[in-house]
PDB file of N, CA, C and O in Angstrom:
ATOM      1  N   UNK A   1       0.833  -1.184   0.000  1.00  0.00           N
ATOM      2  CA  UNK A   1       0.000   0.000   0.000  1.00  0.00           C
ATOM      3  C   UNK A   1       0.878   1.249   0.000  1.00  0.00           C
ATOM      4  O   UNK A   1       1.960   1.017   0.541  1.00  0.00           O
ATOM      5  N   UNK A   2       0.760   2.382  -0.398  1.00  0.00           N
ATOM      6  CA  UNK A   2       1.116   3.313  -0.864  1.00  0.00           C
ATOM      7  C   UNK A   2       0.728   4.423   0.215  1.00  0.00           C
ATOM      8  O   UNK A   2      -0.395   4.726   0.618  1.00  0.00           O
ATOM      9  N   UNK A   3       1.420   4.713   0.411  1.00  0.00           N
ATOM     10  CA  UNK A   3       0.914   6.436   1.657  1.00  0.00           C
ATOM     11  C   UNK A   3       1.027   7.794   0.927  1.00  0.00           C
ATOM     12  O   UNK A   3       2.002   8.230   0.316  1.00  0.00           O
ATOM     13  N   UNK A   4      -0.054   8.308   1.101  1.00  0.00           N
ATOM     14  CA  UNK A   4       0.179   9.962   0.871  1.00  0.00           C
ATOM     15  C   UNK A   4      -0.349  10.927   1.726  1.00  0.00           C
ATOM     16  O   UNK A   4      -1.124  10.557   2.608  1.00  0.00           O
ATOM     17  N   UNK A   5      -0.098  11.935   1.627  1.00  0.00           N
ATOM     18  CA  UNK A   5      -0.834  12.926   2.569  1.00  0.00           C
ATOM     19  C   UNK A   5      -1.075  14.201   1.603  1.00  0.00           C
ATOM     20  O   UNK A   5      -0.408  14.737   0.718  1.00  0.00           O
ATOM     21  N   UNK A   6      -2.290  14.426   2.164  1.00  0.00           N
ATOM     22  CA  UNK A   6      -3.301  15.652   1.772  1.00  0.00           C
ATOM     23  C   UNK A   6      -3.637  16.851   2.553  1.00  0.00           C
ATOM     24  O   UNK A   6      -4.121  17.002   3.675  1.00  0.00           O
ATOM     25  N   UNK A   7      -3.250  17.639   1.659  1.00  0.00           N
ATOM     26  CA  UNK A   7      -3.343  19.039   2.466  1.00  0.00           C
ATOM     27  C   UNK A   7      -4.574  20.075   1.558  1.00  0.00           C
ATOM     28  O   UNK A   7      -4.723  20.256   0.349  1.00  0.00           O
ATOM     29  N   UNK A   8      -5.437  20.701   2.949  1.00  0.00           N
ATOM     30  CA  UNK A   8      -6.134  21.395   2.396  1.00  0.00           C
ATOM     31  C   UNK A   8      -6.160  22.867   3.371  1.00  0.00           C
ATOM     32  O   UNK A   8      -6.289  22.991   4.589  1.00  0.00           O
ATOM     33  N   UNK A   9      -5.984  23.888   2.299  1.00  0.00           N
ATOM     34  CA  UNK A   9      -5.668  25.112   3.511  1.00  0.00           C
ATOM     35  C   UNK A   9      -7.023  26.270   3.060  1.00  0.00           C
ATOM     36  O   UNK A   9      -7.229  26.578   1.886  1.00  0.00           O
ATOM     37  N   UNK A  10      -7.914  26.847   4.312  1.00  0.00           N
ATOM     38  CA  UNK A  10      -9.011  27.774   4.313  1.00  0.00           C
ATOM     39  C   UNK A  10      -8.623  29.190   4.670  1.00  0.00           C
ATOM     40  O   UNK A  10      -7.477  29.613   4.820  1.00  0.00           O
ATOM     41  N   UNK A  11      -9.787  29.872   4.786  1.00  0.00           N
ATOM     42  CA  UNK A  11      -9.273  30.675   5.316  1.00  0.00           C
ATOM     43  C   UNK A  11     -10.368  31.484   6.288  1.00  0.00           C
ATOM     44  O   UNK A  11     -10.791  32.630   6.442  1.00  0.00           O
ATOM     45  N   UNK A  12     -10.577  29.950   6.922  1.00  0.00           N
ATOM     46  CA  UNK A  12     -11.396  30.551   8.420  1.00  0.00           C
ATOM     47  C   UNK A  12     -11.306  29.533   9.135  1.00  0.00           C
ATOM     48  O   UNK A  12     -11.126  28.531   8.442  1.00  0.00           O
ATOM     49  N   UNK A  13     -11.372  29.230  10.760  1.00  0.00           N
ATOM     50  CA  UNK A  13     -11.427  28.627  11.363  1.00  0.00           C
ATOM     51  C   UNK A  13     -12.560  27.746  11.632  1.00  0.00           C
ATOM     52  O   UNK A  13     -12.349  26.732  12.297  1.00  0.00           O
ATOM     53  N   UNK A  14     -13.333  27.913  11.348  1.00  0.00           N
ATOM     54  CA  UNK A  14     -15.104  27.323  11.715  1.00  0.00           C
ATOM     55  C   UNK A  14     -14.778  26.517  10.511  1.00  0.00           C
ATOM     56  O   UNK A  14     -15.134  25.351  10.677  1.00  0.00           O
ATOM     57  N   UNK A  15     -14.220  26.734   9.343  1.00  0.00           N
ATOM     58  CA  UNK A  15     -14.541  26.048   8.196  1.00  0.00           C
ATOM     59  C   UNK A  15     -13.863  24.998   8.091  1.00  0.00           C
ATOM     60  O   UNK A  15     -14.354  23.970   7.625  1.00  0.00           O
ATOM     61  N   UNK A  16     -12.780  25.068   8.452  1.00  0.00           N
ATOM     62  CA  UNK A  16     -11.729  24.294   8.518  1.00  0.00           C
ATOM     63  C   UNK A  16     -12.055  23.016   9.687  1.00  0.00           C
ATOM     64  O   UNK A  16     -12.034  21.827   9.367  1.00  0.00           O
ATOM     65  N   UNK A  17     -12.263  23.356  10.653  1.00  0.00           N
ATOM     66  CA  UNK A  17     -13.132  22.034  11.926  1.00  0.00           C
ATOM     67  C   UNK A  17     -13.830  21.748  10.688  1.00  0.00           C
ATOM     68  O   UNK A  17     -13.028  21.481   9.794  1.00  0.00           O
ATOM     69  N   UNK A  18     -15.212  21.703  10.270  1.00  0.00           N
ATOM     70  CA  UNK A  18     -16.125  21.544  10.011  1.00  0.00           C
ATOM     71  C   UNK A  18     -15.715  20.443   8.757  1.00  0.00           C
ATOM     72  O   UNK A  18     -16.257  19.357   8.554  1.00  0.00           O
ATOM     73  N   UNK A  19     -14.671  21.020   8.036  1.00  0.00           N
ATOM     74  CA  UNK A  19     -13.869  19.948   6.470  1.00  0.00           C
ATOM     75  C   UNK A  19     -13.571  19.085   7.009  1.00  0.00           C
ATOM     76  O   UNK A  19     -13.982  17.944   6.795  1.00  0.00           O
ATOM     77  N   UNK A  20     -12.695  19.453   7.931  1.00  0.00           N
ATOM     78  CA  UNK A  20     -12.039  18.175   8.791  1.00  0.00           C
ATOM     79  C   UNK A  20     -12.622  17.461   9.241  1.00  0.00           C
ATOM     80  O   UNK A  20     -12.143  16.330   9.162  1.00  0.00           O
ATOM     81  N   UNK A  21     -13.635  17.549   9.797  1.00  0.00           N
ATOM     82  CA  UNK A  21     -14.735  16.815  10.499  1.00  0.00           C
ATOM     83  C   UNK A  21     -15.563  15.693   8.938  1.00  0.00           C
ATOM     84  O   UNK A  21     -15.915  14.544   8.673  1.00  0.00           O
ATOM     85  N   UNK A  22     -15.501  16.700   8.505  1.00  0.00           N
ATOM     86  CA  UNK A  22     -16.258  15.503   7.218  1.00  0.00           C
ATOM     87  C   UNK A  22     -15.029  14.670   6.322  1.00  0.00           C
ATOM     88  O   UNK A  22     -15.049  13.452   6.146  1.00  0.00           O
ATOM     89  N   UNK A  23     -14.178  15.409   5.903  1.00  0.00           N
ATOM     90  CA  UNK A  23     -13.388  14.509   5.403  1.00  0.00           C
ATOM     91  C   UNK A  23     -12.496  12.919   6.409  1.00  0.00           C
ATOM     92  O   UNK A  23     -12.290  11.742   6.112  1.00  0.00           O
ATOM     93  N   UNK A  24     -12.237  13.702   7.517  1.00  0.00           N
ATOM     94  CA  UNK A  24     -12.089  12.110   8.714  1.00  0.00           C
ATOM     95  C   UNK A  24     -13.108  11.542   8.414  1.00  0.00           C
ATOM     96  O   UNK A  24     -12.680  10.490   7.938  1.00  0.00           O
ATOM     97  N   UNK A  25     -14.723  11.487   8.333  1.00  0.00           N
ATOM     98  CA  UNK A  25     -15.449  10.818   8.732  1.00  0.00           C
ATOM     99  C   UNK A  25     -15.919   9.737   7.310  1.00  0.00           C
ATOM    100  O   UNK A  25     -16.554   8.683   7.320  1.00  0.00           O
ATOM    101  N   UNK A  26     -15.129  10.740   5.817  1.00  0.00           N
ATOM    102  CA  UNK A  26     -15.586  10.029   4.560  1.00  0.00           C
ATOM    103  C   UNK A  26     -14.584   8.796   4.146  1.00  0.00           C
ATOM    104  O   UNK A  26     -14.804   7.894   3.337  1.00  0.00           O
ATOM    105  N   UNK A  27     -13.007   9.114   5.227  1.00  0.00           N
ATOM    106  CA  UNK A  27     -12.368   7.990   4.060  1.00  0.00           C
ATOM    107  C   UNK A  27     -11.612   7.431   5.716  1.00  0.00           C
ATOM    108  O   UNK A  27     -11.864   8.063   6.742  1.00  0.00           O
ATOM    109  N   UNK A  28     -10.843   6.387   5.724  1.00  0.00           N
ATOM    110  CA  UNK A  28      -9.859   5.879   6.831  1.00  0.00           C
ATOM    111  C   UNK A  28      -8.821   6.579   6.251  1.00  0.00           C
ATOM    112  O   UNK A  28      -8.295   6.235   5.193  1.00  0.00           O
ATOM    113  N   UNK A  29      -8.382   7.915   7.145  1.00  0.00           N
ATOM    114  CA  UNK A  29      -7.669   8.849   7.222  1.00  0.00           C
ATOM    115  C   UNK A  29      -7.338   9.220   8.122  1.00  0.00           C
ATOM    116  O   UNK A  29      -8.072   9.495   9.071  1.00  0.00           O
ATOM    117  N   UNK A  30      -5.722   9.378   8.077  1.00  0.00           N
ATOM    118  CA  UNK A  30      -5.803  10.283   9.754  1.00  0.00           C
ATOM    119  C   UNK A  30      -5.216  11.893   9.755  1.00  0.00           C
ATOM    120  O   UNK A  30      -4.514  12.387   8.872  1.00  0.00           O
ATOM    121  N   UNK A  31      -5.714  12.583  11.022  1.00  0.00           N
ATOM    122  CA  UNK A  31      -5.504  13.452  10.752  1.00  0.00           C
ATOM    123  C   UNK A  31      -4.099  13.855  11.085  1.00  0.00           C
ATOM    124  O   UNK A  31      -3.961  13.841  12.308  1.00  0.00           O
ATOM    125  N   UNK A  32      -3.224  14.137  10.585  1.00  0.00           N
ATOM    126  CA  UNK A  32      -1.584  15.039  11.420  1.00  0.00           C
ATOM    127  C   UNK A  32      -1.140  16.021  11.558  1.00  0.00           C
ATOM    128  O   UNK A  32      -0.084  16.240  12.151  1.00  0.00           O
ATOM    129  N   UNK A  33      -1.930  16.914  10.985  1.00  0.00           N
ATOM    130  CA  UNK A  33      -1.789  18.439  11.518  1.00  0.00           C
ATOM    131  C   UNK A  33      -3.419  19.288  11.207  1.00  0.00           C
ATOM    132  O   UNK A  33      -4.157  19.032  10.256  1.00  0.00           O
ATOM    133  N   UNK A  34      -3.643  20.159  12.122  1.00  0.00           N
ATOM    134  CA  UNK A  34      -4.871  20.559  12.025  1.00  0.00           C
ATOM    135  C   UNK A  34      -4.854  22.525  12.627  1.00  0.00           C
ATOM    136  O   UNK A  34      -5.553  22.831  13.593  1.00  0.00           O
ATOM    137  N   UNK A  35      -4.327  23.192  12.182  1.00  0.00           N
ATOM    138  CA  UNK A  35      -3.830  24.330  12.713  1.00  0.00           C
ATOM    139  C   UNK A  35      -4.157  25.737  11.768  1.00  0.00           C
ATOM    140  O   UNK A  35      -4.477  25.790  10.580  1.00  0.00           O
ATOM    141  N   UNK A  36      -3.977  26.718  12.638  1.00  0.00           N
ATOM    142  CA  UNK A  36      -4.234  28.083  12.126  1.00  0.00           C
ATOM    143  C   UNK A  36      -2.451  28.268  11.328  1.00  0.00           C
ATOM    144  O   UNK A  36      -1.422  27.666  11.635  1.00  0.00           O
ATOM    145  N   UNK A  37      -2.655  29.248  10.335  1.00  0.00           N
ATOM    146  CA  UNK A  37      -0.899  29.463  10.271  1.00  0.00           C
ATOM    147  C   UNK A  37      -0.664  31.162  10.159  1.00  0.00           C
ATOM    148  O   UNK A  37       0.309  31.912  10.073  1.00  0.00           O
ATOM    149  N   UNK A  38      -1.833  31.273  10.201  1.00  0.00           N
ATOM    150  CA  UNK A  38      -1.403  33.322  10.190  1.00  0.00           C
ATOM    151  C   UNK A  38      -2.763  33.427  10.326  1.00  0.00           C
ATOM    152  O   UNK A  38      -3.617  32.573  10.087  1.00  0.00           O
ATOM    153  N   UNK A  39      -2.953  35.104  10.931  1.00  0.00           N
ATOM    154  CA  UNK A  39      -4.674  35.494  10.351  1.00  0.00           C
ATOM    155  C   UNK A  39      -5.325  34.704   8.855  1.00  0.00           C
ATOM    156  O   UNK A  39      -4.815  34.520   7.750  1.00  0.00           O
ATOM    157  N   UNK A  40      -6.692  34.356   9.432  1.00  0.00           N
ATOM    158  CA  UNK A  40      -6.968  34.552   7.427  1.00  0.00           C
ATOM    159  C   UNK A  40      -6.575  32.902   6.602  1.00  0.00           C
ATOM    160  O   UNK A  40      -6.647  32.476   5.450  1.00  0.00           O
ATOM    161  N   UNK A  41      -6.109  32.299   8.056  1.00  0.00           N
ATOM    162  CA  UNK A  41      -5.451  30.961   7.055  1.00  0.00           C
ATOM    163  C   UNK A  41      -5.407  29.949   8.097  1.00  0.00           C
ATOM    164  O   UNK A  41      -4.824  30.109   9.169  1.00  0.00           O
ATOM    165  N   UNK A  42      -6.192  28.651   7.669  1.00  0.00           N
ATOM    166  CA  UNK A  42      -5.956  27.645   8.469  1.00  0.00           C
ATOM    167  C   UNK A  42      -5.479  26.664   7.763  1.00  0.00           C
ATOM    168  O   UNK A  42      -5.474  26.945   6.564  1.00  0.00           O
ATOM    169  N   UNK A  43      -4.983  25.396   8.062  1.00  0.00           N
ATOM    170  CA  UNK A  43      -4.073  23.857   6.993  1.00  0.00           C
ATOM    171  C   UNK A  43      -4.765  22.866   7.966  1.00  0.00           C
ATOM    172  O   UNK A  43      -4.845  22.969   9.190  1.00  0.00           O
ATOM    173  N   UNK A  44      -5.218  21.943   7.213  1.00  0.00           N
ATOM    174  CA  UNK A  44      -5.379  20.727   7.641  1.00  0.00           C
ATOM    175  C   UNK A  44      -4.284  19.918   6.626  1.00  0.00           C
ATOM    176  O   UNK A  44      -3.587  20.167   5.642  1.00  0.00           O
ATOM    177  N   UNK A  45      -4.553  18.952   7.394  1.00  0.00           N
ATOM    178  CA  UNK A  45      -2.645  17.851   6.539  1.00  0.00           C
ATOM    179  C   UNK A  45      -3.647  16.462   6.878  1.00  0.00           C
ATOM    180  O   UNK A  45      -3.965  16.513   8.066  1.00  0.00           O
ATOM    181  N   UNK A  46      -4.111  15.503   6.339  1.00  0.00           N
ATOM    182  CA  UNK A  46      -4.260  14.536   6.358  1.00  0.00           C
ATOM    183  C   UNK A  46      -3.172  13.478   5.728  1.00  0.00           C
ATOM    184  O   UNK A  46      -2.391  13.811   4.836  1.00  0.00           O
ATOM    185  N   UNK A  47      -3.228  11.826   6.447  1.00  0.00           N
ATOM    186  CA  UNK A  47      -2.483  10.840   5.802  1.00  0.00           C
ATOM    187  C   UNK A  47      -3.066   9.794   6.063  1.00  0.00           C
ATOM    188  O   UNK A  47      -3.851   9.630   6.998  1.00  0.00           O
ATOM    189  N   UNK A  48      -2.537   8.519   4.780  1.00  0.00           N
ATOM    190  CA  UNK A  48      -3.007   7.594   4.898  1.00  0.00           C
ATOM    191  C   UNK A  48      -2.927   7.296   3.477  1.00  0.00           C
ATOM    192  O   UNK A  48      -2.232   7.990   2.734  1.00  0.00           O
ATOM    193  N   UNK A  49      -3.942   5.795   2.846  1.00  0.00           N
ATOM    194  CA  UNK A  49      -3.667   5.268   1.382  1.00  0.00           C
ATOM    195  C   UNK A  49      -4.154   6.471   0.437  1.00  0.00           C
ATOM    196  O   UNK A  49      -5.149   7.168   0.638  1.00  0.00           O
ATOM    197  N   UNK A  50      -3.257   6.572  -0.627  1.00  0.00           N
ATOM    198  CA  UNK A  50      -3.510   7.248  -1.664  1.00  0.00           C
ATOM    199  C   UNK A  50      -5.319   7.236  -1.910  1.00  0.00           C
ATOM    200  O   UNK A  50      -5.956   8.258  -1.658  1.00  0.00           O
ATOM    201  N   UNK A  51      -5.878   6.221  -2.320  1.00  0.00           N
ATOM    202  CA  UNK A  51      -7.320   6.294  -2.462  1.00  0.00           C
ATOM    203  C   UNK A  51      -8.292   6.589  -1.271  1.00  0.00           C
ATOM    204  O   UNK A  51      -9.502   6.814  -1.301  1.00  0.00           O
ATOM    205  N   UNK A  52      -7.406   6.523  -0.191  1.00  0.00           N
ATOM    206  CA  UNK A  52      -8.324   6.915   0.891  1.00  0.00           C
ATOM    207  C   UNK A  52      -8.091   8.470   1.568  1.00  0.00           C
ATOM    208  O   UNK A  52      -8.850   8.960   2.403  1.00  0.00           O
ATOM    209  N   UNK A  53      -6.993   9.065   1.073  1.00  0.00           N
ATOM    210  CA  UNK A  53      -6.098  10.227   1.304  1.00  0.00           C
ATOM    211  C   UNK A  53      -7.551  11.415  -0.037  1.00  0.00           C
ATOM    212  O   UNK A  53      -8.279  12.376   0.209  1.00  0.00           O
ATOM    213  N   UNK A  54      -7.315  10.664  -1.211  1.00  0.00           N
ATOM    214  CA  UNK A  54      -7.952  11.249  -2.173  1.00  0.00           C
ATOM    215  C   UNK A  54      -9.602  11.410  -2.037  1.00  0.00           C
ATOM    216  O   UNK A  54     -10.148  12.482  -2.297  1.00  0.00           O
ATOM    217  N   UNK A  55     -10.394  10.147  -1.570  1.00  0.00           N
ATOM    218  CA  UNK A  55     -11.380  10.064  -1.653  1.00  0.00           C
ATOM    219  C   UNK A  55     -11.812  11.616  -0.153  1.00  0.00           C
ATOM    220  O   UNK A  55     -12.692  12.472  -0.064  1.00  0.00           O
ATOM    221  N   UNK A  56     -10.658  11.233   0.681  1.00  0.00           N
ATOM    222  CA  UNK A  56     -10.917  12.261   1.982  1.00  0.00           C
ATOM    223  C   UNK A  56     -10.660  14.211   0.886  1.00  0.00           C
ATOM    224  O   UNK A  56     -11.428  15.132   1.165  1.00  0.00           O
ATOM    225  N   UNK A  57      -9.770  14.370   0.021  1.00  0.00           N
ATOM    226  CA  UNK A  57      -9.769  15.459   0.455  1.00  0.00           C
ATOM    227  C   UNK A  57     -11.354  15.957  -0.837  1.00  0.00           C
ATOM    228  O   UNK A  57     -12.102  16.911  -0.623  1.00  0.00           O
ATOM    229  N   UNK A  58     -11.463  15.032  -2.029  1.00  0.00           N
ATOM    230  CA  UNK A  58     -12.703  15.439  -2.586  1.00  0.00           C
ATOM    231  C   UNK A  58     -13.856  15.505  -1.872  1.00  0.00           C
ATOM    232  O   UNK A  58     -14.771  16.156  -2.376  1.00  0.00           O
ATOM    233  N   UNK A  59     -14.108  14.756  -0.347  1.00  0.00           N
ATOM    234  CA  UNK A  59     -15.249  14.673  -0.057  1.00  0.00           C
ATOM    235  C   UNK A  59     -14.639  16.664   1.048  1.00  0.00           C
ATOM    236  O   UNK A  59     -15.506  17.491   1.329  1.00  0.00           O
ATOM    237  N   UNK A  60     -13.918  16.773   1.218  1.00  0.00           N
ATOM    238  CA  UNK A  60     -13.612  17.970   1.777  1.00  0.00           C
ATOM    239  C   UNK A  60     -13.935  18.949   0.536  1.00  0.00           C
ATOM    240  O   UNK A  60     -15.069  19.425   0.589  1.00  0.00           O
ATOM    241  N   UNK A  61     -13.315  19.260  -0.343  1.00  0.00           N
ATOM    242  CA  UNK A  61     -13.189  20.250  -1.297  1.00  0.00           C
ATOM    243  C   UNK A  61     -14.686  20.644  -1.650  1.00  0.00           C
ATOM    244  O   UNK A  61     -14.968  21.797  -1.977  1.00  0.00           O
ATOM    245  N   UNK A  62     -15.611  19.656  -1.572  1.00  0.00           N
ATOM    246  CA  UNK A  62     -16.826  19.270  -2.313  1.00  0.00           C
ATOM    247  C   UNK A  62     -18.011  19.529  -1.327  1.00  0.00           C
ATOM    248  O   UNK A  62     -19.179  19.153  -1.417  1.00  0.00           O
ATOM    249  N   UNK A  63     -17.642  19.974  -0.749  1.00  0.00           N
ATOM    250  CA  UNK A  63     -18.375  20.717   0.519  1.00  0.00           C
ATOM    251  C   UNK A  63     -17.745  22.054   0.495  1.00  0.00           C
ATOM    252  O   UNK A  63     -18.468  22.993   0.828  1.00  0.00           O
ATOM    253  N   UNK A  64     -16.675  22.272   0.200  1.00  0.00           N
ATOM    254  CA  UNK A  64     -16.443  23.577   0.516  1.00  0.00           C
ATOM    255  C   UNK A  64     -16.800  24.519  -0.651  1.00  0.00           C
ATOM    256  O   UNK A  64     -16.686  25.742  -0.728  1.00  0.00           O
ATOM    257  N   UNK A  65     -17.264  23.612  -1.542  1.00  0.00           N
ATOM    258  CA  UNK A  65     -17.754  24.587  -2.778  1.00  0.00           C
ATOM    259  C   UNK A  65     -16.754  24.942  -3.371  1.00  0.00           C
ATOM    260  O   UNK A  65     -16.847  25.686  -4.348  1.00  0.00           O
TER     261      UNK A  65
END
């Protein structure tokens, strides 16, 4: 199996819980970083299998419009 990690960066805090919260819950993913990095900007970092890394950050992106 193959590992990757996925990063998705917002730029609000409420929004960012809320991705995170759905993308953990769409694929077996884990989370490894989950943080603010300046005003105006938050990063989530997910890891885990490529198809389960991927399936997590479309079910994120895809909510966020």
């Amino acid at each position: 199996m193959t590992q990757a990690i996925g990063i998705l960066e917002l730029t609000s805090i409420a929004r960012g819980m809320e991705l995170g919260d759905v993308m953990l819950k769409s694929a077996n993913v884990q989370l490894l970083l989950c943080r603010t990095l300046c005003p105006g900007k938050f990063l989530l970092m997910l890891g885990g299998d490529v198809g389960a890394v991927q399936q997590a950050i479309a079910a994120g992106t895809a909510r966020a419009g």
